[in-house]
N, C-alpha and C positions, 0 to 999 in steps of 0.2 A: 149216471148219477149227477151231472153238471147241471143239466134242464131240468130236473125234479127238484134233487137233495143239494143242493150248491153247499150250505152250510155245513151239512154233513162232510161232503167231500174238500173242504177245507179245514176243518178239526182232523182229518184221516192226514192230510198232509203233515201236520205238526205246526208248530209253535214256529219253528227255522224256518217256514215260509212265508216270506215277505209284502207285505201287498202289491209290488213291484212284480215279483218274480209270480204272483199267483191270476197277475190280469195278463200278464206275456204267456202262461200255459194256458189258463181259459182261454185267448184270445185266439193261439194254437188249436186248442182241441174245437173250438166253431167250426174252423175249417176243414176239418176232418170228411170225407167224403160218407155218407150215410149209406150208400150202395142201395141197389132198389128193392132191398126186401121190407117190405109192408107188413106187420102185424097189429092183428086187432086184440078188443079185452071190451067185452061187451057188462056192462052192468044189469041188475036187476029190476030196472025200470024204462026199459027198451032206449037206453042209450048204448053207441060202442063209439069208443074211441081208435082210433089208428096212429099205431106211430113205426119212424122207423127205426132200426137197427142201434142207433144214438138215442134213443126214444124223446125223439121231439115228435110232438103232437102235427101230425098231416092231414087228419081229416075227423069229423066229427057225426055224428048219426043219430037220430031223436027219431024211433020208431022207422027204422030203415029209410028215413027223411036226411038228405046232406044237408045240414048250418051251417052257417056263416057265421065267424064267431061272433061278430058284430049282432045278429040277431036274437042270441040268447037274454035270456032277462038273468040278472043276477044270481037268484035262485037255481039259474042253469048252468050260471060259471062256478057257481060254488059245486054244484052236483060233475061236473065234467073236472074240475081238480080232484074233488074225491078219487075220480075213476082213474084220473091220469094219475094218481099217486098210488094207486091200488097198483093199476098194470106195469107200474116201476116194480112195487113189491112184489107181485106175484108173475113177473117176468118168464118164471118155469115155466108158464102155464098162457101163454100168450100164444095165439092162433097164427101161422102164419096166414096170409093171402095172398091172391093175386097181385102184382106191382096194380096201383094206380094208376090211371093217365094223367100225366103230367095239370092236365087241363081241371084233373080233380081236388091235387093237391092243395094243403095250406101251401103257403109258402114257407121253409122252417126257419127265415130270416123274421118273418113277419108272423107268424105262429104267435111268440113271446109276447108280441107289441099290441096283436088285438085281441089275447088271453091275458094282461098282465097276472092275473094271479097266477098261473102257471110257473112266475118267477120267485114268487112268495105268496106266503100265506095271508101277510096283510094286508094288502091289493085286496081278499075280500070281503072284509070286512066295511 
C-alpha cells in the first residue's frame, strides 16, 4: 500500500502518528526485502505491468515490447499508473511469473524516480 496508496496508508495509521515516526516506518518498510516473486496484471490495451511482492513496479510491456520508463510519452505514464493502481486493487487476481533476470528488472530504488507519478497522482498532470 506504501508505493501506490501512501495517503491512504497514512490516514489507516491515525491522527497519533507523527511525521517523525511515520518517515522512520516508511523509511523501514523500503527496506524490506521484496523476495523474487514476479507478478503481472496485464491491461486492455496490450500493456502489462510487473511488480513485486511489495508492488513496486519492476518491469513494464507495450505489446509484449520491454520500456523504459523514460521512453513513454505522458499519455503512457498516465495509462501505466492507471494499471499500476488497478493491479494494487485487484491484487487477488495478479498472475504470478517467472522471477525476472536481474538484467530486466526496473531498479525498485529508481522505479519511483523515472515514473514519478507512480508516487502521486499530481506528477500527472
Amino acid at each position: 500500500m506504501l508505493t501506490v496508496r501512501p495517503e491512504m496508508l497514512r490516514a489507516m495509521m491515525g491522527d497519533g502518528m507523527t511525521d517523525r515516526m511515520w518517515e522512520v516506518t516508511t523509511s523501514h518498510a523500503r527496506t524490506c526485502d521484496a523476495g523474487d516473486k514476479v507478478y503481472a496484471y496485464a491491461g486492455q490495451h496490450g500493456a502489462t505491468v510487473y511488480v513485486n511482492s511489495l508492488c513496486q513496479l519492476v518491469r513494464l510491456e507495450f505489446a509484449g515490447v520491454e520500456c523504459a520508463a523514460q521512453q513513454l510519452t505522458r499519455a503512457q505514464k498516465a495509462y501505466v499508473h492507471q494499471l499500476y493502481v488497478e493491479a494494487f486493487e485487484q491484487r487477488h487476481s495478479l498472475q504470478e511469473v517467472e522471477p525476472l533476470p536481474a538484467a530486466m528488472l526496473l531498479h525498485a530504488s529508481s522505479s519511483s524516480s523515472s515514473l514519478p507519478m507512480l508516487q502521486s497522482k499530481q506528477h500527472i498532470l
